[in-house]
C-alpha positions as CSV (number, residue, x, y, z in Angstrom):
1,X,0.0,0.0,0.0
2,X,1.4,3.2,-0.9
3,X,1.8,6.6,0.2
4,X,1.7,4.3,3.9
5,X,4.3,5.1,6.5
6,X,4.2,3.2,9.5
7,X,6.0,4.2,12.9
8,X,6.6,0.8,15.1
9,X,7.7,0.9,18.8
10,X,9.1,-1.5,20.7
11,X,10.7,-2.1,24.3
12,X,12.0,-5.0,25.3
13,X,9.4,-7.3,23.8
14,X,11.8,-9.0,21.3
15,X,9.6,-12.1,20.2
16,X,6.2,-9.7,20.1
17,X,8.3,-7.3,17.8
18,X,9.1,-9.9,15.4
19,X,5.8,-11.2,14.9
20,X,4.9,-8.0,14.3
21,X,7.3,-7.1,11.8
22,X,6.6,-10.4,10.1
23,X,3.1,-9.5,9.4
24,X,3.5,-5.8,8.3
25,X,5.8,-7.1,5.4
26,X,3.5,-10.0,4.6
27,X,0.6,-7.7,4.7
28,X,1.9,-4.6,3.6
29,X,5.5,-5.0,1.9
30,X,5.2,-1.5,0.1
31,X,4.8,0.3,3.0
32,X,7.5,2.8,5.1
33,X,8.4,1.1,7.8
34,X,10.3,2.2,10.7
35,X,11.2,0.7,13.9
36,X,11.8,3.0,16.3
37,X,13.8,0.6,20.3
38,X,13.1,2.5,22.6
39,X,15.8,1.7,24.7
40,X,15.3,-2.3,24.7
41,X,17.5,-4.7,26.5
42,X,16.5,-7.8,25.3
43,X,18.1,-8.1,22.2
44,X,15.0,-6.5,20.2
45,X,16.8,-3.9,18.2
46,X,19.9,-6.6,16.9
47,X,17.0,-9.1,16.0
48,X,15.1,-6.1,14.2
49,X,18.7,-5.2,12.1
50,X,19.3,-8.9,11.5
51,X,15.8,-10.2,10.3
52,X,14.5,-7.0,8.5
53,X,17.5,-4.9,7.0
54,X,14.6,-3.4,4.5
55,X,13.2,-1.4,7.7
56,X,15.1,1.6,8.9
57,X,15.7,1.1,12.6
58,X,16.1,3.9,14.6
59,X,17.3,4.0,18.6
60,X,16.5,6.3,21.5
61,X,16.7,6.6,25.0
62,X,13.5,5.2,26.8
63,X,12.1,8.3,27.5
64,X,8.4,7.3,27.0
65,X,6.6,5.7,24.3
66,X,5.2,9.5,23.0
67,X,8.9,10.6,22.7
68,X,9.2,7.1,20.4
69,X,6.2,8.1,18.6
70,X,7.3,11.3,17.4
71,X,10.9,10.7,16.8
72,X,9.6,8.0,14.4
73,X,7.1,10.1,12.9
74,X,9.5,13.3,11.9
75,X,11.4,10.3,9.8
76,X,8.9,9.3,7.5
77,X,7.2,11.0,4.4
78,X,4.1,9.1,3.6
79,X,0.7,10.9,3.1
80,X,-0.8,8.7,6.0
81,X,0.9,8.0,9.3
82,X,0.4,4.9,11.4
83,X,1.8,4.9,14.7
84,X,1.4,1.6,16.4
85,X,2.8,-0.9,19.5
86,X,4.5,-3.8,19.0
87,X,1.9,-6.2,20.1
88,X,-0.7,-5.0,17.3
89,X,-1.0,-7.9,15.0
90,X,-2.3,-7.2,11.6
91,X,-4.2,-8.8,8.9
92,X,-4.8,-7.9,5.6
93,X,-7.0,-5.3,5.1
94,X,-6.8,-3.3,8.9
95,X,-4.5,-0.4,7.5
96,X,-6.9,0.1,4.6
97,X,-10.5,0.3,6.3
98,X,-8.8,3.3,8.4
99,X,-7.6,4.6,5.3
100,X,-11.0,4.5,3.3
101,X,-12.0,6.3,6.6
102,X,-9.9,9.0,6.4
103,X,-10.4,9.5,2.9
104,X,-14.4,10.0,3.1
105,X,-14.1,11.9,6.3
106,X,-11.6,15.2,5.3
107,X,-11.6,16.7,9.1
108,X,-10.4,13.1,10.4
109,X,-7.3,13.6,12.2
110,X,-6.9,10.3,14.1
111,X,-8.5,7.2,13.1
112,X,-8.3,4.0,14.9
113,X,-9.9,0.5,15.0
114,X,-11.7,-1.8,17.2
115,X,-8.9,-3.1,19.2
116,X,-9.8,-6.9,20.5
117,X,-8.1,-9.3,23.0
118,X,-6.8,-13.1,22.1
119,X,-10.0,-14.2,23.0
120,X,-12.0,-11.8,20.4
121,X,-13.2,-9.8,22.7
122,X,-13.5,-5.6,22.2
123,X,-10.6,-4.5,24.6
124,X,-12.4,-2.8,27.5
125,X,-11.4,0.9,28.0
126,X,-14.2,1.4,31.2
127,X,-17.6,1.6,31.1
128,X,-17.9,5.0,29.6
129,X,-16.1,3.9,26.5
130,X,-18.5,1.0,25.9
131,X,-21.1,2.6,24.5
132,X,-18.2,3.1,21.3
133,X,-19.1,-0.1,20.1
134,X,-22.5,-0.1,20.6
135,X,-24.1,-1.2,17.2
136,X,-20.8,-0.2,15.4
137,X,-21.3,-0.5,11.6
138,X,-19.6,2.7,10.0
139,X,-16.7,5.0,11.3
140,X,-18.3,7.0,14.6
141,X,-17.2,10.0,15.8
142,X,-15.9,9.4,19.5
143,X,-14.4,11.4,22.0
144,X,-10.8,9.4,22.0
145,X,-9.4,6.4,20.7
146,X,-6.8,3.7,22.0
147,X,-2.6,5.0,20.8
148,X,-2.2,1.2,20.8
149,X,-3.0,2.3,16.5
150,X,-3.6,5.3,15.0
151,X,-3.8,6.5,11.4
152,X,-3.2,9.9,11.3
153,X,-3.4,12.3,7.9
154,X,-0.1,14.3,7.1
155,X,-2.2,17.3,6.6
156,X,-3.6,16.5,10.2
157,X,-0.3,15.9,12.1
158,X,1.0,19.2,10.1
159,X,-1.8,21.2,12.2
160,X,-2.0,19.4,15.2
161,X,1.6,17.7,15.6
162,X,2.6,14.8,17.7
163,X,2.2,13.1,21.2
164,X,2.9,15.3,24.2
165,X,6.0,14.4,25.3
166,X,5.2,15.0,28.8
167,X,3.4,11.8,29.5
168,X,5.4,8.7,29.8
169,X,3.1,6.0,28.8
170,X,-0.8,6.7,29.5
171,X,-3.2,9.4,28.9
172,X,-1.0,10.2,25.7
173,X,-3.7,9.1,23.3
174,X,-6.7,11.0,25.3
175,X,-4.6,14.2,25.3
176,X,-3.8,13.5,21.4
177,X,-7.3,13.2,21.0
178,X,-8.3,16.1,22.7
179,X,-6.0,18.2,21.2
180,X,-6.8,17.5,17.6
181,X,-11.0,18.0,18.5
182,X,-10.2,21.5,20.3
183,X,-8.8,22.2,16.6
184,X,-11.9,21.2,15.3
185,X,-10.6,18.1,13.9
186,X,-12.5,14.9,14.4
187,X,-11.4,11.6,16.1
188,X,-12.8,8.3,14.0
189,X,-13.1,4.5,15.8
190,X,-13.8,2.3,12.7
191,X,-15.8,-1.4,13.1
192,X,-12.5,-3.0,11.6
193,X,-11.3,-5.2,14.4
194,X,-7.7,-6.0,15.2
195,X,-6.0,-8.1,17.6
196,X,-3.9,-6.2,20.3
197,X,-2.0,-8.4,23.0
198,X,-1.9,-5.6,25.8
199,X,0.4,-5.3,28.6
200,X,3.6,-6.6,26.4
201,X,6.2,-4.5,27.3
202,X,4.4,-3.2,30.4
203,X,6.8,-4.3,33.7
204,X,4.8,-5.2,37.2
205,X,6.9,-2.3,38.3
206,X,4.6,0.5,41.1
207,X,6.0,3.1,39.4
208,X,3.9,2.8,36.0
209,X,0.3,2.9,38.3
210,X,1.7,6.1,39.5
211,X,2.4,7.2,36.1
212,X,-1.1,6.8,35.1
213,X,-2.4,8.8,38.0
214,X,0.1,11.7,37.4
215,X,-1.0,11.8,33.7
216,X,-4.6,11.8,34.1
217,X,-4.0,14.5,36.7
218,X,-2.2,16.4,34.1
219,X,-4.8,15.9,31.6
220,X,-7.3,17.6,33.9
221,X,-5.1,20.5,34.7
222,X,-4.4,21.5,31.6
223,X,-7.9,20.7,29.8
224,X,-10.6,20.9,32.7
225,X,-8.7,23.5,35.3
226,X,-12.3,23.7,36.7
227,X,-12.5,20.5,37.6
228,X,-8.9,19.6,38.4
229,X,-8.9,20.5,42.4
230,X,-11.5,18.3,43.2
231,X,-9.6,15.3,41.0
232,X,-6.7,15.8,43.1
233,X,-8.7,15.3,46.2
234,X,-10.6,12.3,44.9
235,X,-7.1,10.9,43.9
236,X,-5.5,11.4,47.6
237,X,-8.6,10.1,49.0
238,X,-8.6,6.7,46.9
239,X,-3.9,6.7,47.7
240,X,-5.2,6.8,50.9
241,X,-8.1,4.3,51.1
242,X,-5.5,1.9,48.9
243,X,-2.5,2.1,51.1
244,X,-5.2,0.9,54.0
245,X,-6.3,-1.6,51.9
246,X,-4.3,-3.2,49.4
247,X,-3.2,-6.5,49.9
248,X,-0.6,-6.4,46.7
249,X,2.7,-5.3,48.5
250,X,3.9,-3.7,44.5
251,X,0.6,-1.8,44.5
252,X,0.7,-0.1,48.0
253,X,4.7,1.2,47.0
254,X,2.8,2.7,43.5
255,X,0.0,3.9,45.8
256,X,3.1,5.8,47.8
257,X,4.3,7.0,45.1
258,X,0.9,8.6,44.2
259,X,0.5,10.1,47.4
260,X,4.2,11.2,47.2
261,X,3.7,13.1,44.3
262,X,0.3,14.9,45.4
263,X,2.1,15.9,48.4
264,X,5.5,17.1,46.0
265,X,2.9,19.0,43.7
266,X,5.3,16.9,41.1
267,X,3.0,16.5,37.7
268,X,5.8,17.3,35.4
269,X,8.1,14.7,35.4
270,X,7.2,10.7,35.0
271,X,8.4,8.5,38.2
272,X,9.6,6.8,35.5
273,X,11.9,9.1,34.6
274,X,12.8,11.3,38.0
275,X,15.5,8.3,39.4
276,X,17.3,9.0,35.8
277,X,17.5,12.7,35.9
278,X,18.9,12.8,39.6
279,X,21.6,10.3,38.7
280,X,24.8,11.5,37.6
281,X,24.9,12.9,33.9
282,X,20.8,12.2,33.7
C-alpha cells in the first residue's frame, strides 16, 4: 500500500516485535516502515537489524513511548501516518479500512480500529467507552481512541503535531485526541477489528500505576482547570483508602508514590523518569 508510512515501537518485547514485523511485510511489503527501540534490552533492536535490514531502525533513549512516537514520525514522508505498538498484529486489510475512513471523512485527524483481545473480545477501555461499540457499523465520531494504532493524515499531524511528550506512557492518546478535536478536527473509531495483545512490554513495576495517576491528573489541569482540584482530592482520597487496603505489596509502594507526588505537587516529570534525571549525567 502506498503513500503508507508506518511508525513501530518497541521495548523490550523481542519475540512480540518480530511477529509483528513479520506481518507488516506479509501484509503490507510497500509500505515505510520504521522501527523506532526505545531503549530495549533484550536483544530487540539486533533481531530487528538482522531479520528486517529493509526497515530503517532507529534508537533512543527510553524516554516514554510518545517521545518514540514522534521521533519515528519526523522520519517518515508518507501521506498517511500509522503509529502503532509492537503487540498490534495485523491482517490484511486493517490499515486500509482506516484509510478508506480518512479519505471520506476530510476533518479526520486520528482514526483507529476496534482493538480486540486473544479471545476476540473488544478491549475494554471502562464503562464509559463502551457505548463506542454499541451497534458499530460505520466509522463513529468518539471522543478518543486507544494510541495502541492510529492513522493519522499528514495534513492532520502538520496542524496538530505529535504526542505530548510529557506523558510517559498513558493518557497520551486521550490528550492527542483532545488536542486535535479543540482544533476542530475529528477523532474516528472504525468497526475494523484487530487483535492487540496488551500489557507486552508493560513491567509489574509500582511506578507505572503512579504514572497513570500523574498523567490523568495532568490531563485535567491542563484541559478541565475547573475541575482539576476536586480530581486531586478524589485521587488522595482513593492513595489513601488503597494504602489501607491493598493486599498487593507492589501496588501499596505505586499507591506511595501517588500520594508522594500529590504531596511534591510533582505533575511534570514521569516516576519513571525522576531516578534518571537525579543520577549522575541524567
Amino acid at each position: 500500500m502506498r503513500g503508507l508510512s508506518v511508525v513501530v515501537v518497541g521495548h523490550n518485547a523481542r519475540e512480540v516485535l518480530l511477529e509483528c514485523l513479520a506481518r507488516l511485510l506479509r501484509h503490507y511489503p510497500s509500505a515505510e516502515v520504521v522501527v523506532v527501540d526505545s531503549g530495549s534490552t533484550d536483544g530487540s533492536a539486533e533481531a530487528v537489524a538482522e531479520r528486517f535490514p529493509q526497515y530503517r531502525l532507529i534508537r533512543v533513549e527510553n524516554r516514554g513511548y510518545p517521545a518514540a512516537v514522534n521521533r519515528g514520525l519526523s522520519a517518515v514522508g508518507g501521506d498517511y501516518l500509522v503509529q502503532m505498538n509492537s503487540d498490534v498484529y495485523l491482517e490484511s486489510g486493517d490499515l486500509e479500512a482506516l484509510v478508506e475512513a480518512a479519505r471520506a471523512n476530510p476533518r479526520a485527524a486520528l482514526v483507529g480500529p476496534t482493538l480486540v483481545t486473544p479471545e476476540g473480545r473488544p478491549q475494554s477501555f471502562g464503562p464509559l467507552y463502551a457505548p463506542n461499540y454499541w451497534n458499530l457499523r460505520a466509522p463513529r465520531r468518539v471522543a478518543w481512541i486507544s494510541g495502541a494504532l492510529t492513522l493519522m493524515p499528514r495534513a492532520a499531524y502538520q496542524a496538530i503535531g505529535g504526542m505530548d511528550e510529557r506523558f510517559f506512557f498513558y493518557n497520551d492518546d486521550l490528550e492527542w485526541c483532545t488536542r486535535a478535536r479543540r482544533r476542530g478536527w475529528q477523532v474516528l473509531l472504525v468497526p475494523r477489528r484487530v487483535l492487540h495483545l496488551g500489557g507486552s512490554s508493560t513491567p509489574q513495576d509500582p511506578r507505572f500505576l503512579a504514572e497513570g495517576y500523574r498523567g490523568g491528573l495532568l490531563y485535567s489541569r491542563d484541559y478541565y482547570p475547573a475541575l482539576h482540584g476536586l480530581h486531586r482530592k478524589a485521587v488522595w482520597l482513593e492513595a489513601r483508602l488503597r494504602l489501607w487496603l491493598e493486599p498487593n505489596p507492589l501496588r501499596r509502594q505505586g499507591y506511595q508514590l501517588v500520594a508522594q507526588m500529590l504531596r511534591e505537587g510533582s505533575l511534570d516529570t514521569s516516576p519513571l523518569l525522576r531516578e534518571q534525571a537525579q543520577q549522575p549525567g541524567g
